[in-house]
N, C-alpha and C positions, 0 to 999 in steps of 0.2 A: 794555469798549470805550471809546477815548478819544474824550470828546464835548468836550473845553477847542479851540478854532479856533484858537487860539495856539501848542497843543502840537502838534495837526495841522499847521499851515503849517510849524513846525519841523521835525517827521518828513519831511516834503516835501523839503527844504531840505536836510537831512545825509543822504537815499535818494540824492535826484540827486547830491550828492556823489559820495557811494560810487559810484554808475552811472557817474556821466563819468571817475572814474577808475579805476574796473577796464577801460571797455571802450580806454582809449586806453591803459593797461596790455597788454591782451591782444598788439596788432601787435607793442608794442615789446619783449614777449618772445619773441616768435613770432622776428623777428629776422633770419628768412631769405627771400633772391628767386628768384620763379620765374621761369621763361621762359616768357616769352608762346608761344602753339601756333602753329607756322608752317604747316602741313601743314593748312588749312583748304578745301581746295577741295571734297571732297565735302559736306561741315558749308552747314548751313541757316543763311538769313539772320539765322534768331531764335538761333542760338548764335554769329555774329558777331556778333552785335549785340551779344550778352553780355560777348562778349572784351573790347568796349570798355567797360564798366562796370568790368570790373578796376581795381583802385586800387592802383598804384604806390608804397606809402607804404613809403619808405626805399629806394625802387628804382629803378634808370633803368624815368623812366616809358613809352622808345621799345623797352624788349624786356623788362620783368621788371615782375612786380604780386609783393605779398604777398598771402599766402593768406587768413589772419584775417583781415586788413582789408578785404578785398572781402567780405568777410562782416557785418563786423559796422560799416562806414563807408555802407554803401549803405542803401537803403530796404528792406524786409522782403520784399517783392514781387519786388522783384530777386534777394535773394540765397535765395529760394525756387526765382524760376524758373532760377538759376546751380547750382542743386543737384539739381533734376529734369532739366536739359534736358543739362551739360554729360555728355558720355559719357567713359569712358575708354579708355587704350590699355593691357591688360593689366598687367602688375606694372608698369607705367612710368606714375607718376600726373603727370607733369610736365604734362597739358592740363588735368587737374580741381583739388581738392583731393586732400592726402592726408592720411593716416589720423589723424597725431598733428596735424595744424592743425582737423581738425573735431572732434577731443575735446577741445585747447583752445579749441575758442571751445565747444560744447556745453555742457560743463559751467559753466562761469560764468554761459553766455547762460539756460540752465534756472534757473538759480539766481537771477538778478536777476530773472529775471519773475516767480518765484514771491513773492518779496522786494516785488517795486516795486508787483504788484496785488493791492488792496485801499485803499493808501494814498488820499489826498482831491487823487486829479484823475484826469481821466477817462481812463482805461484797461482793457485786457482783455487775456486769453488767448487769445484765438481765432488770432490771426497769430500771436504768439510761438510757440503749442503748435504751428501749420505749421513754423514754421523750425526750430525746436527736433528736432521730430521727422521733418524732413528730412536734418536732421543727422546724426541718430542712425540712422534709416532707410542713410543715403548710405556711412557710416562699416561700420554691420554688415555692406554689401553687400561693401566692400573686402577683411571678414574673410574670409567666404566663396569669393572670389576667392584671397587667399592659399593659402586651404588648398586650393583646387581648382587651384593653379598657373594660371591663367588661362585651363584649357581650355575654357573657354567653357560647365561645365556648368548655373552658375547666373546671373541674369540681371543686364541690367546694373546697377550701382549708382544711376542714377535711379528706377529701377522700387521699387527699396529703399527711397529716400529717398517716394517719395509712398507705398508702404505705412507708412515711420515717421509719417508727417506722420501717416496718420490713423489712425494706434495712440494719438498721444498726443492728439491733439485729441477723437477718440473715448472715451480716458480720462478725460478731465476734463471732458468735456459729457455725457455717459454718449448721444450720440443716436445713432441707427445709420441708421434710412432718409433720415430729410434731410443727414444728411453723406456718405453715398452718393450721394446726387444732385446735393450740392454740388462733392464730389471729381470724380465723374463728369463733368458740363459744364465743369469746369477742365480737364480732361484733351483729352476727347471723342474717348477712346477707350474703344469698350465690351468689350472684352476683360479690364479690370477691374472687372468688374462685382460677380467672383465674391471674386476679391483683396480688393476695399474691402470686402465683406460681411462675408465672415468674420474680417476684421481687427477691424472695427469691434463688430463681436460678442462677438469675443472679451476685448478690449478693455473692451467696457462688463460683462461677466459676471467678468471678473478685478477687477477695481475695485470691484465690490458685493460682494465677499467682505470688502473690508477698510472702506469706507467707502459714503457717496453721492455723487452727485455734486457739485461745484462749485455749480450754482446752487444747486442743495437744502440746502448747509449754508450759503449765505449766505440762504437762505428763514429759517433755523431763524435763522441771526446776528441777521437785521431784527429777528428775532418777528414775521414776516410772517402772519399767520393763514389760510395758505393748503392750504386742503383737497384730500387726496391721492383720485384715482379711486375707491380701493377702502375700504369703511367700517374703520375701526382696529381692531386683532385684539380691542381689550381687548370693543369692543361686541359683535365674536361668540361670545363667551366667557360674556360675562355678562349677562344680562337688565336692560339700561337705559333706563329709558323718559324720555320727553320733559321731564316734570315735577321729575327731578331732576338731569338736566342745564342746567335754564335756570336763568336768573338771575331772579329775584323781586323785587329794586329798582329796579322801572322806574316814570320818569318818565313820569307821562298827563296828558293836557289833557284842560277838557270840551268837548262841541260848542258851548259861548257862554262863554269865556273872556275874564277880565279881561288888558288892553293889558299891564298889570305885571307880571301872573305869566306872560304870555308872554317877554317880557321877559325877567324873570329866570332862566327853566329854560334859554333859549338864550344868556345870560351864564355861567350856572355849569355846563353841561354841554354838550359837543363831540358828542350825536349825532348821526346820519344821518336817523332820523326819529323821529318819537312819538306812540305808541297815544292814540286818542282813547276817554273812557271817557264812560258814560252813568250820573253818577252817582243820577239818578230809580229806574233798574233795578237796582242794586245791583252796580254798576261791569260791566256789559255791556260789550263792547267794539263802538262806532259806529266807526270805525274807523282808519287811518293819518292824518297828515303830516308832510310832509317839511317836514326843515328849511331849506332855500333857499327855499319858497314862504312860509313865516312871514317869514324876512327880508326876502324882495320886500315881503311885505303891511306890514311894520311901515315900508317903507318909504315904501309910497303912503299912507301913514295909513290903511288901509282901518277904521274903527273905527264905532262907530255906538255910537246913546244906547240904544235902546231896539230890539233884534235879533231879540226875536220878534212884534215888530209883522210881517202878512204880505207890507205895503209893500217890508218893509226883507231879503227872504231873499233877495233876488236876490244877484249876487257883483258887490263894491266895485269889482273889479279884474278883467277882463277874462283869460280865460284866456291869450291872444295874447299878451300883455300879459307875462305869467308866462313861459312861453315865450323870448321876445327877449331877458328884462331880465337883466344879470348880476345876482345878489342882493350886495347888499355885505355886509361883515363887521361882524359884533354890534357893534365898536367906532366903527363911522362911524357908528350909528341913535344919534337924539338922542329921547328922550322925557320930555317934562314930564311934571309930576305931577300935573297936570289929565289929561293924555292918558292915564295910567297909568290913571285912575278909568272908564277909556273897558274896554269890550266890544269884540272882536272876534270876530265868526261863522265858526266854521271848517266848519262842514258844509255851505256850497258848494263847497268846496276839498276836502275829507277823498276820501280813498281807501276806500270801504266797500265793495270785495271785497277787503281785504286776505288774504292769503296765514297760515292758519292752520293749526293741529296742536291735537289733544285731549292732555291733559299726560297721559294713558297710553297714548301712541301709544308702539311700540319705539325706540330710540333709531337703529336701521338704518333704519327708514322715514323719521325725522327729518330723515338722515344724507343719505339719494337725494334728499329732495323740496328739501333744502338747495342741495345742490349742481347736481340736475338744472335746477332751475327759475333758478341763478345770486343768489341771493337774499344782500341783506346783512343781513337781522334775520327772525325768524318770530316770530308773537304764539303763544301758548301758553296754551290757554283750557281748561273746564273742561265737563263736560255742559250748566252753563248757558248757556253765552259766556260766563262774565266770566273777566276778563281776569287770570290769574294770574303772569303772565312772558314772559319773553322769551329768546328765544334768539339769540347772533350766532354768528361763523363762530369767535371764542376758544371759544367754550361744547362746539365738537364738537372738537375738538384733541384728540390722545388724551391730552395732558398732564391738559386739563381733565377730560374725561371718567373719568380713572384716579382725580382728585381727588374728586369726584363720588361714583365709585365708594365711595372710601376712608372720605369722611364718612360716607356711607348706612350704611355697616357699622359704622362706630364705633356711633353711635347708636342703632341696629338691638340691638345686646348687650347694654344692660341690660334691654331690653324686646322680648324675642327673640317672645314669645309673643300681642303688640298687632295687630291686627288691623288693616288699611288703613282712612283714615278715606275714607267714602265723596265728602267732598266734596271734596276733591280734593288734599290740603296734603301735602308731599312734606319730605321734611329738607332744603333747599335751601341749597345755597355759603352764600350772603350768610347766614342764619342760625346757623351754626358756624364763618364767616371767624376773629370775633374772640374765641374762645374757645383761648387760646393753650395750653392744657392738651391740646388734643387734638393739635396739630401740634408738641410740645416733643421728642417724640423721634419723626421719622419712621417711623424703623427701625422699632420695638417698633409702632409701628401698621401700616405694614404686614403685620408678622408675626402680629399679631391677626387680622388681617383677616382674611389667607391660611387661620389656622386656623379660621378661623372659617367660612371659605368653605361646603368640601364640598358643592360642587352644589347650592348652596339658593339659590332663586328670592326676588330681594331682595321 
């Protein structure tokens, strides 16, 4: 991915290039004028209306449009509805388009959308993949016309062009019931009910044979760590429990933490929040916070000399308070180094029913209570509580999970015959991350692995 803002504005800069001049290319190959449709009297105000949207380009603009250019000179909306709405007169296309002016402007117009989204400025597929596939829709209906000599067996070429629209918008969105409902109130005709279904159907079932959909492989492009309905094949396959899909390097604060070390873990690390531990009980976990309410409080100075005097448990800072305040960014809080030597009490603040998992919970129950309950970290404790890891939404990825997998079993082979230690310690990522011997040849490790497998309960 290019991430230089320099090379991006540049890509920007020679696309619209290329754009502006293929599409003022197109009329001026196209080359030839129509006659405007005189015989309008039975024709609806909404397809006069249209006539007048024609664009004249290279043509007496008081009787002749070109074709391409009313297509591709007007707004997308217009030359959508100039494609569902305009009807035709048998083999004689002189009131619509005709066949070779919607496959030149089609294929280039497909082509530059494909081309132009993605690039850094804000655009989409949603209207192009209509027009495109109104095109394409309008065009195939014209085919079938020829070969039927125009006895009117099949229907007309708009009916065509709004099944294309949503064959290809259905292809690249993969959705079926809300672009039914969305074609549907464009129309508001429900005699396509059954048209849009099955199109849209088919459409989305022809397209997952070869790929996903559009948003989904820009989900994967981000590295978006977004979790699919159903748990990943590799978990129902293999017995993966909690404890060696989490991560084991997690930052904890105590419930009476010095101003500095708060400080510091919210300088060198970007998380969301941080297990508070009880290090008297042998790191129990007392529970959550967040990291916006540390910021608020580092920023009222909520700090005190002496925190377990029982004058002083009450909270510095007002829930309400927390609440209204935007928290600013680690770089605007200024702390002395007086104030550093300062306490901060977080267990009026802490979340202690946070949201737990025993680390040999399955990794399927992991997987639901993750995703059912919408959660961005799970703590991950042991028959005592204490607090052994953590899990985010990276950690259930099947990427992660396959890795997971992969380490357990490497290290599982020398000492095939070791018993679970009962206290809870599992072969964890962060443990085997930097041991470059065992990830030097994928390949040969997975293929261990696999032989190694045979139905055995890790």
């Amino acid at each position: 991915m290019n991430h230089s803002k320099g090379k991006r504005c540049l890509e920007v800069i020679i696309i619209a290039a290329i754009v502006t001049t293929v599409s003022f290319a197109m009329p001026a190959v196209w080359g030839r004028c129509t006659q405007l449709p005189n015989d309008m009297q039975d024709w609806s105000n909404q397809e006069k209306a249209l006539v007048a949207e024609l664009v004249p380009y290279r043509c007496d603009p008081d009787n002749e449009y070109n074709e391409v250019a009313s297509l591709i000179f007007v707004d997308a909306d217009v030359a959508i509805r100039q494609l569902f709405h305009f009807r035709e007169a048998g083999e004689d296309e002189a009131s619509a388009f005709s066949s070779a002016a919607l496959f030149l402007f089609f294929v280039p117009y497909i082509a530059m959308a494909t081309v132009v989204y993605g690039i850094a400025i804000p655009s989409g597929l949603f209207v192009p993949s209509l027009l495109s596939g109104a095109a394409f829709g309008r065009l195939f209906g014209h085919v079938l016309h020829r070969l039927d000599h125009a006895n009117g067996t099949f229907a007309d070429s708009g009916t065509y062009a709004l099944i294309g629209a949503a064959a290809v918008l259905g292809g690249m969105a993969r959705m079926t019931i809300s672009l039914t409902v969305i074609l549907l109130e464009a129309t508001g005709d429900m005699q396509y009910v059954l048209p849009l279904m099955l199109t849209l159907m088919a459409a989305r079932f022809v397209g997952n044979v070869f790929n996903e959909g559009l948003y989904d492989i820009h989900i994967h492009l981000k590295r978006v760590p977004f979790l699919e309905q159903s748990v990943p094949e590799i978990a129902e396959h293999h017995e993966i429990v909690a404890g060696q899909a989490m991560s084991s390097d997690v930052k904890c604060l105590r419930p009476v933490e010095q101003v500095g070390v708060v400080f510091d873990v919210l300088q060198s690390y970007k998380h969301n929040s941080f297990p508070i531990v009880n290090v008297r009980t042998n790191g129990t976990l007392f529970g959550t916070v967040g990291r916006d309410l540390l910021l608020t409080l580092l920023e009222r100075k909520a700090f005190k000399n002496n925190p377990n005097s029982k004058s002083n448990q009450s909270p510095l800072v007002s829930y309400d308070t927390i609440e209204k305040d935007t928290p600013p960014a680690i770089g605007d809080i200024e702390i002395t180094s007086s104030e550093r030597k300062l306490e901060i009490d977080l267990r009026p603040y802490a979340n202690t029913a946070a949201y737990t998992i025993n680390e040999t919970a399955s990794i399927n129950r992991t997987y639901r209570l993750f995703r059912t309950l919408g959660l961005r970290h799970l703590c991950v404790c042991n028959h005592g509580n204490q607090l052994v890891g953590i899990i985010t939404r990276k950690d259930l990825l099947p990427e992660s999970l396959k890795e997971s997998l992969l380490l357990t079993k490497l290290q599982q082979t020398p000492s095939s015959d070791e018993s679970d230690d009962e206290s809870g310690i599992f072969p964890h990522k962060s443990e085997v991350a930097d041991d470059k011997n065992l990830l030097t040849d994928r390949e040969r490790a997975l293929e261990l692995a696999e032989r190694n497998n045979n139905g055995a309960v890790l």
